[in-house]
N, CA and C of each residue as an Amber inpcrd file, in Angstrom:
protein
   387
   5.9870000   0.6640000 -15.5360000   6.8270000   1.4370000 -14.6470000
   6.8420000   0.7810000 -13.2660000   8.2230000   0.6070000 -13.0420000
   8.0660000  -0.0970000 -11.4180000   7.8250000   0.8050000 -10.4890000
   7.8420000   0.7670000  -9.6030000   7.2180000   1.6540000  -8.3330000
   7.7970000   0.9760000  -7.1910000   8.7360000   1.2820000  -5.9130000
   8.6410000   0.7770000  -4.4700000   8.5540000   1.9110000  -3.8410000
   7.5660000   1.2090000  -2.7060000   7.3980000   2.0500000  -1.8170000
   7.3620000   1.7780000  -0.3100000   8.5670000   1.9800000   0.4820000
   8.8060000   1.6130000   1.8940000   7.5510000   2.1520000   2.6940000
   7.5900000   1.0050000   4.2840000   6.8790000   1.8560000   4.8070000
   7.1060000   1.0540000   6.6910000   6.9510000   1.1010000   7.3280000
   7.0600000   0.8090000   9.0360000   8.0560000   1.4900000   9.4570000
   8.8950000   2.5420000   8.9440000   9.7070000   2.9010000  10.1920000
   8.8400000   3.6020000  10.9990000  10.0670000   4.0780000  11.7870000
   9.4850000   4.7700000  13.1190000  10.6310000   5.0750000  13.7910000
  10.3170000   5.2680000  15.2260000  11.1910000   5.5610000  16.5790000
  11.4720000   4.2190000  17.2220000  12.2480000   3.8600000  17.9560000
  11.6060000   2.9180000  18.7650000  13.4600000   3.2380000  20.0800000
  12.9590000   2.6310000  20.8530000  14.2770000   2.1280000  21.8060000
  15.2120000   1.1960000  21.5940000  16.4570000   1.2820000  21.7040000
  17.1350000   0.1530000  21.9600000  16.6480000  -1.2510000  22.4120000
  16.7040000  -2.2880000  21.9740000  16.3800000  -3.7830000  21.7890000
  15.0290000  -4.1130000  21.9670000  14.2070000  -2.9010000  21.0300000
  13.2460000  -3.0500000  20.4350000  13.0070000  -3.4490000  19.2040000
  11.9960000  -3.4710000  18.6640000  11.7900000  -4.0380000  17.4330000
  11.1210000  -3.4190000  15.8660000  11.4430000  -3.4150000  14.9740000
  10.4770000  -2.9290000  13.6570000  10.2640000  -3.8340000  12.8360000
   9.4980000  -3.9560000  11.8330000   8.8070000  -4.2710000  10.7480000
   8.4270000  -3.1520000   9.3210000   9.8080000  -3.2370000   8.5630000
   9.6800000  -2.7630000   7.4640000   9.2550000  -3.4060000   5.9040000
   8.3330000  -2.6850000   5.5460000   7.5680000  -3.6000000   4.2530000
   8.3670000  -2.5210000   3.2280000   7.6270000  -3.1840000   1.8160000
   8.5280000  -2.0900000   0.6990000   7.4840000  -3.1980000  -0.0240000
   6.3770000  -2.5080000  -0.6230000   5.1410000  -1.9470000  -1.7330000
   5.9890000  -2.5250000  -3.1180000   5.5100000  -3.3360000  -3.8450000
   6.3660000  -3.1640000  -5.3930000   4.9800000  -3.4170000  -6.3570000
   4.7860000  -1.9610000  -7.1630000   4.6610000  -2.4660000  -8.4680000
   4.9930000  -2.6880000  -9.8740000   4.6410000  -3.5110000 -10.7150000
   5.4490000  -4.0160000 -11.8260000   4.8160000  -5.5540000 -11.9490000
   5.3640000  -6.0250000 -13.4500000   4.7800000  -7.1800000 -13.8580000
   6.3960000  -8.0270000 -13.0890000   6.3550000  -9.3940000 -13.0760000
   7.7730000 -10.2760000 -12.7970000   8.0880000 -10.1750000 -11.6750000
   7.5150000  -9.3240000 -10.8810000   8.1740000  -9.2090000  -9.0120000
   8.6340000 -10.5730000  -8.3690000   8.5040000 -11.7740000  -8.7650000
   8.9390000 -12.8510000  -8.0930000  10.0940000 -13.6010000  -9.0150000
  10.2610000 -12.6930000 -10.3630000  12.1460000 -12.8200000 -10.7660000
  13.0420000 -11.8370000 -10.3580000  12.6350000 -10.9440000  -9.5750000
  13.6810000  -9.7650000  -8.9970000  14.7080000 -10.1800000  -7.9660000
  15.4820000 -10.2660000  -8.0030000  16.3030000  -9.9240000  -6.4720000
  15.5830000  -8.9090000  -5.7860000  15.6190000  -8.9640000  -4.2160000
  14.9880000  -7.5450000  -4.0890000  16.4650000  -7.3050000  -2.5030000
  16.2980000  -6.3630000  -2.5420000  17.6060000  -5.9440000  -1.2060000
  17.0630000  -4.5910000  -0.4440000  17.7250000  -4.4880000   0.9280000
  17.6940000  -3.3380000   1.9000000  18.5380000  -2.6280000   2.1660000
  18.9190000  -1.5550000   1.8970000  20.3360000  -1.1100000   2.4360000
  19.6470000   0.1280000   3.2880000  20.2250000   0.9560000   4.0680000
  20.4980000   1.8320000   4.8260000  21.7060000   2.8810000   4.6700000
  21.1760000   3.9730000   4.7730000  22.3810000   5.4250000   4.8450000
  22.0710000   5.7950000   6.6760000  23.2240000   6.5900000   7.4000000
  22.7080000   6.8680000   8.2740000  23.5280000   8.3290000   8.1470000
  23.1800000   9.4750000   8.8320000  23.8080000  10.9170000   8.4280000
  25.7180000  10.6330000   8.5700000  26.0320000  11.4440000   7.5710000
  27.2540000  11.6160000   7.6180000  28.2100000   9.9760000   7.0600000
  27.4360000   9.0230000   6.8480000  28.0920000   7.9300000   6.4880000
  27.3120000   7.4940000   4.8420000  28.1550000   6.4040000   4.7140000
  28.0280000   6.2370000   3.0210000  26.6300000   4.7360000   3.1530000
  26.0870000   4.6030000   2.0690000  25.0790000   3.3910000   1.9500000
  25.6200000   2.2010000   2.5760000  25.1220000   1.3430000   3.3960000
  25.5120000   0.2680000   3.3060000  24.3080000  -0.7690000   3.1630000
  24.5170000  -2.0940000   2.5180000  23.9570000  -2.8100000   1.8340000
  23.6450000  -3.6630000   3.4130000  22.3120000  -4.1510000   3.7050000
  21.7100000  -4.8520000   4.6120000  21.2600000  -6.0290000   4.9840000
  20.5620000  -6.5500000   3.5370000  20.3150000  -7.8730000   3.2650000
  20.0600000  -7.8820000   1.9330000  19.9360000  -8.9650000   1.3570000
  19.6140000  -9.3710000   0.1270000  19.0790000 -10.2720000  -0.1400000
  17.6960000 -10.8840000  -1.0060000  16.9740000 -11.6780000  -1.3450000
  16.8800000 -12.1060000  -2.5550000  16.6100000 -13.4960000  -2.9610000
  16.4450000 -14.0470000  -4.5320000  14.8750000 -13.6800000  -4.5250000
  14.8280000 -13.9090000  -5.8800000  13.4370000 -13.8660000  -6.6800000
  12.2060000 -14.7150000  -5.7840000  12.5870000 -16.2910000  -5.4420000
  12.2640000 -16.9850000  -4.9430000  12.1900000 -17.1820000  -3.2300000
  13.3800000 -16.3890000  -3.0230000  13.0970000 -16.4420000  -1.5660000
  14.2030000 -17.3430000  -0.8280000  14.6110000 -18.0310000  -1.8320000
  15.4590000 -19.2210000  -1.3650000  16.4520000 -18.8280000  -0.7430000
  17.1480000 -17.9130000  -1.4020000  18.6090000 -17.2970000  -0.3090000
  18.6780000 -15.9010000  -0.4730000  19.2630000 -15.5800000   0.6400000
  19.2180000 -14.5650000   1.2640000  20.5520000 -14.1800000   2.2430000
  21.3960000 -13.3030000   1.6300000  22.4760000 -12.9220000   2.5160000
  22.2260000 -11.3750000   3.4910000  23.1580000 -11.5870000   4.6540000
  22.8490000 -10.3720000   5.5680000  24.3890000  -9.5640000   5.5940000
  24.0750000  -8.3810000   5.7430000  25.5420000  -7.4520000   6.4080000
  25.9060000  -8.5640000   7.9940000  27.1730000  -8.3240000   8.0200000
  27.5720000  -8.9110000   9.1880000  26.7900000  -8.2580000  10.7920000
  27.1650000  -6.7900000  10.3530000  26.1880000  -5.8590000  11.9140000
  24.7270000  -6.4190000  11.7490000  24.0060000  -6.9050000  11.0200000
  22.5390000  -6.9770000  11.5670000  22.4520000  -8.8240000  11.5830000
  23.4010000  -9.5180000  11.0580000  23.3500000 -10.8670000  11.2950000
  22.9900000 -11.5830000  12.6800000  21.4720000 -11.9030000  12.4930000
  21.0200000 -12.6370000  13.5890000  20.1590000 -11.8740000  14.1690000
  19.9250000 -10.8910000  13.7140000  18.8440000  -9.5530000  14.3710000
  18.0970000  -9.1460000  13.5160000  18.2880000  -9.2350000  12.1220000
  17.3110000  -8.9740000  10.9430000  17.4100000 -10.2120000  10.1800000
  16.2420000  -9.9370000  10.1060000  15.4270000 -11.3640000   8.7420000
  14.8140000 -10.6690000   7.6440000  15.1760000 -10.8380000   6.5360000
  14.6960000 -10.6280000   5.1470000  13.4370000 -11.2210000   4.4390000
  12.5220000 -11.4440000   4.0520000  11.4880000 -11.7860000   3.5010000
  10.8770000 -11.4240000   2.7740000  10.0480000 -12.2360000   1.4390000
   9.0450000 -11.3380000   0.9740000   7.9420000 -12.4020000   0.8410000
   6.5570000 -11.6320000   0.1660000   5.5550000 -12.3570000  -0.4620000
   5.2740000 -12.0680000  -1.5850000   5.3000000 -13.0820000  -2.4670000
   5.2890000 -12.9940000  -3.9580000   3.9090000 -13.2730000  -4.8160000
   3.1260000 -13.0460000  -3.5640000   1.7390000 -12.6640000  -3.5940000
   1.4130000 -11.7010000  -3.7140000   1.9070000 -10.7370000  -2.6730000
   1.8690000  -9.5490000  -2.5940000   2.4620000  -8.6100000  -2.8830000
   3.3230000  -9.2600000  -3.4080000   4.2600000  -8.0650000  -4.1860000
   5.3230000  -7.3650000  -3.5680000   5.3440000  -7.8190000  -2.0450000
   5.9720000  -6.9450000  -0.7450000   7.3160000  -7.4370000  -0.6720000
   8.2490000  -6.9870000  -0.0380000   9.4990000  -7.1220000   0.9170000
   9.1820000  -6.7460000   1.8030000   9.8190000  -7.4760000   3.1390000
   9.9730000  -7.3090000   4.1610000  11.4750000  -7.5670000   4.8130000
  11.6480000  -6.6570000   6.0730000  12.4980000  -6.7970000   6.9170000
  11.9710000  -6.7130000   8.4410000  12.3340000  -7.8330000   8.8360000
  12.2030000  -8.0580000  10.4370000  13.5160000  -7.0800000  11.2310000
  13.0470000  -6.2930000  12.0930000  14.5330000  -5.5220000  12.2690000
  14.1150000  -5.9760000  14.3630000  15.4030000  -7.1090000  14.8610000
  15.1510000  -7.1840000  16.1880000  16.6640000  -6.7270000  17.0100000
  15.9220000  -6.8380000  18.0600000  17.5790000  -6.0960000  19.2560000
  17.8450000  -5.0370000  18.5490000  17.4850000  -3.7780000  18.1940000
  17.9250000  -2.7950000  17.4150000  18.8170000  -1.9050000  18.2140000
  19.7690000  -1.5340000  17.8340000  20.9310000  -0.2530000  18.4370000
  20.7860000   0.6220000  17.8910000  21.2430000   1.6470000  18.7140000
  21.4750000   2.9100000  17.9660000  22.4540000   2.8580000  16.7020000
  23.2000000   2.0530000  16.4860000  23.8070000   2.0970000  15.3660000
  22.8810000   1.4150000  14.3920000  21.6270000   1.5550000  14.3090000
  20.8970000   0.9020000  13.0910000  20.2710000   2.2270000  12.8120000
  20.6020000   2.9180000  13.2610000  19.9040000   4.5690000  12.8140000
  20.1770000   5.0160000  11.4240000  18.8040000   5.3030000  10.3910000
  19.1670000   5.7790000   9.4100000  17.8430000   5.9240000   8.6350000
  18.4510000   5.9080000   7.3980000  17.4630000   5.6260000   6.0160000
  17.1470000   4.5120000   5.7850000  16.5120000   3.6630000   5.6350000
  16.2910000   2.3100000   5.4640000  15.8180000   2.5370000   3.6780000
  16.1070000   1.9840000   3.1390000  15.4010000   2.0950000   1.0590000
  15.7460000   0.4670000   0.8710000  14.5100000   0.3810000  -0.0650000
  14.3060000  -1.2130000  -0.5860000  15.0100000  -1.0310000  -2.0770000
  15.0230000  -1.8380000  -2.4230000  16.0630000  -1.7090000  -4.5570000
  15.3050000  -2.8750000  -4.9510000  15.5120000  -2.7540000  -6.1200000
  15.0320000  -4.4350000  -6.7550000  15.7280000  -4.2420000  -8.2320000
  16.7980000  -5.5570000  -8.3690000  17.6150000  -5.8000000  -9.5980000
  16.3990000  -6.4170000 -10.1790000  15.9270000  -6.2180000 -11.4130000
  15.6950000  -7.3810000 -12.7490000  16.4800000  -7.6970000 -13.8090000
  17.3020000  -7.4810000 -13.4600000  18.3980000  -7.8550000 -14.5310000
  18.8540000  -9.2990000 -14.4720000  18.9470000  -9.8150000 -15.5350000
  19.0410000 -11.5950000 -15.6330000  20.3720000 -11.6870000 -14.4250000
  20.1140000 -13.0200000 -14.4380000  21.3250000 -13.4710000 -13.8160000
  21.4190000 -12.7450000 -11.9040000  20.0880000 -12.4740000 -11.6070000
  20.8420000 -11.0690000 -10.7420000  21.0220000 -11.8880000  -9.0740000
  20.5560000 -13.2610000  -9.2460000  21.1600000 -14.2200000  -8.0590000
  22.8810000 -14.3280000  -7.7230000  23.4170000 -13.9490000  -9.1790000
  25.1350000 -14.1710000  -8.8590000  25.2720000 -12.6980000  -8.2070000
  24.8930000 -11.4570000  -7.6790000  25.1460000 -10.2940000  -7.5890000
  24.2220000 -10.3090000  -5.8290000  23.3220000 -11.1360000  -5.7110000
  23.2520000 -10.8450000  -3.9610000  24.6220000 -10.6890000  -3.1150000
  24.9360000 -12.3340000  -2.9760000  25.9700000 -11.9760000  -1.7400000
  27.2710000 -10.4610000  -2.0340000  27.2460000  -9.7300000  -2.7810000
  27.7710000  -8.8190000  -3.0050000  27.3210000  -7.9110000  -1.3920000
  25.8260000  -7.9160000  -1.6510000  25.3500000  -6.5140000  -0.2170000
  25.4450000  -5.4220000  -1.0070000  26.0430000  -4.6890000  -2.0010000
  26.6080000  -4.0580000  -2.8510000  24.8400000  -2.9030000  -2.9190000
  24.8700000  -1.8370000  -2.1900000  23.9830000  -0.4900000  -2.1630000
  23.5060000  -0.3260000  -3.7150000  24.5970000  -0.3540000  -4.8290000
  24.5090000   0.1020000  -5.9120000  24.1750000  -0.8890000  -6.7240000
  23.6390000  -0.5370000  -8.2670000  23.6050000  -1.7600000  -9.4080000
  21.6960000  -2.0830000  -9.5380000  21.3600000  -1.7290000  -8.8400000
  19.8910000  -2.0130000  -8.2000000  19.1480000  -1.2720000  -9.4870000
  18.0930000  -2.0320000 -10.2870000  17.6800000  -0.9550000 -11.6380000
  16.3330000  -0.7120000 -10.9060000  15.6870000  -0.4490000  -9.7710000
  15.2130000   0.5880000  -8.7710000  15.0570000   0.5850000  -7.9030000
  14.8220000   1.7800000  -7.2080000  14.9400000   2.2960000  -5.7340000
  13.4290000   2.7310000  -4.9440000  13.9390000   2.6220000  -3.7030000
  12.5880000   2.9890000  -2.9570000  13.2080000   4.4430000  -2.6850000
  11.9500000   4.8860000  -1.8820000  12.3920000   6.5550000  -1.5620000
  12.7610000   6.7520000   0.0170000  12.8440000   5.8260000   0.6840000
  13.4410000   5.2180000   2.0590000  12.2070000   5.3130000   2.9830000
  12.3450000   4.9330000   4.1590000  11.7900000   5.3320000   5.5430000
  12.8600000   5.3640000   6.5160000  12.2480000   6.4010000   7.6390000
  13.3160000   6.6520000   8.2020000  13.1070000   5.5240000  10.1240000
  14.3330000   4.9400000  10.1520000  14.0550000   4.2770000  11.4810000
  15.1780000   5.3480000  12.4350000  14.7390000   5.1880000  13.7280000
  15.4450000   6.1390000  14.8530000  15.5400000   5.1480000  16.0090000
  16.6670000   5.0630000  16.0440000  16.7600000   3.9100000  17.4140000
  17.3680000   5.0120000  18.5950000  16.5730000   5.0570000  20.0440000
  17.4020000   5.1750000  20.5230000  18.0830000   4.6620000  21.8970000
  18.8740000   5.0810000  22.3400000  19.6740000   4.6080000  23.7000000
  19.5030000   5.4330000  25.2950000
């Protein structure tokens, strides 16, 4: 049974900074895609970044391009997101996913919230202004 489990949000100010991890267990964690998306109230999922199995590539939403970095350790089993210069428009749910489904490198640059065969249970970040 896989398991993720987010964890660093918080509060913070405008063009401050976070560090969100996301916990995975399961056997294969370093053939997963793993991805970040965000809900924020009243708006629909949007897809944040996305990572290969390996680490090698990694696509971003255009709004956090150049302000968030994606990462994991395949040691540890973790994802990470570097979240910098944060706005109030980064306010939300933050949830980690992880595809194992073959092939699931052709389906990153999508960003695509959905398709993910599991989910984290989010953390919540609060930016404010």
């Amino acid at each position: 049974q896989v398991q993720l489990g987010e964890s660093g949000g918080g509060s913070v100010q405008a063009g401050g900074s976070l560090r969100l991890s996301c916990a995975a267990s399961g056997e294969s964690y370093s053939t997963w895609c793993m991805g970040w998306y965000r809900q924020a109230p009243g708006k629909e999922r949007e897809g944040v970044a996305t990572i290969s199995g390996n680490g090698d590539s990694a696509y971003y939403a255009d709004s956090v391009k150049g302000r968030f970095i994606i990462s994991r350790d395949n040691v540890k089993n973790t994802l990470y997101l570097q979240m910098n210069s944060l706005a109030s428009e980064d306010t939300g749910t933050y949830y980690c996913a992880a595809d194992t489904g073959s092939r699931c490198n052709l389906r990153l640059s999508r960003l695509s919230p959905s398709g993910y065969t599991y989910y984290g249970q989010g953390t919540q970040v609060t930016v404010s202004s």
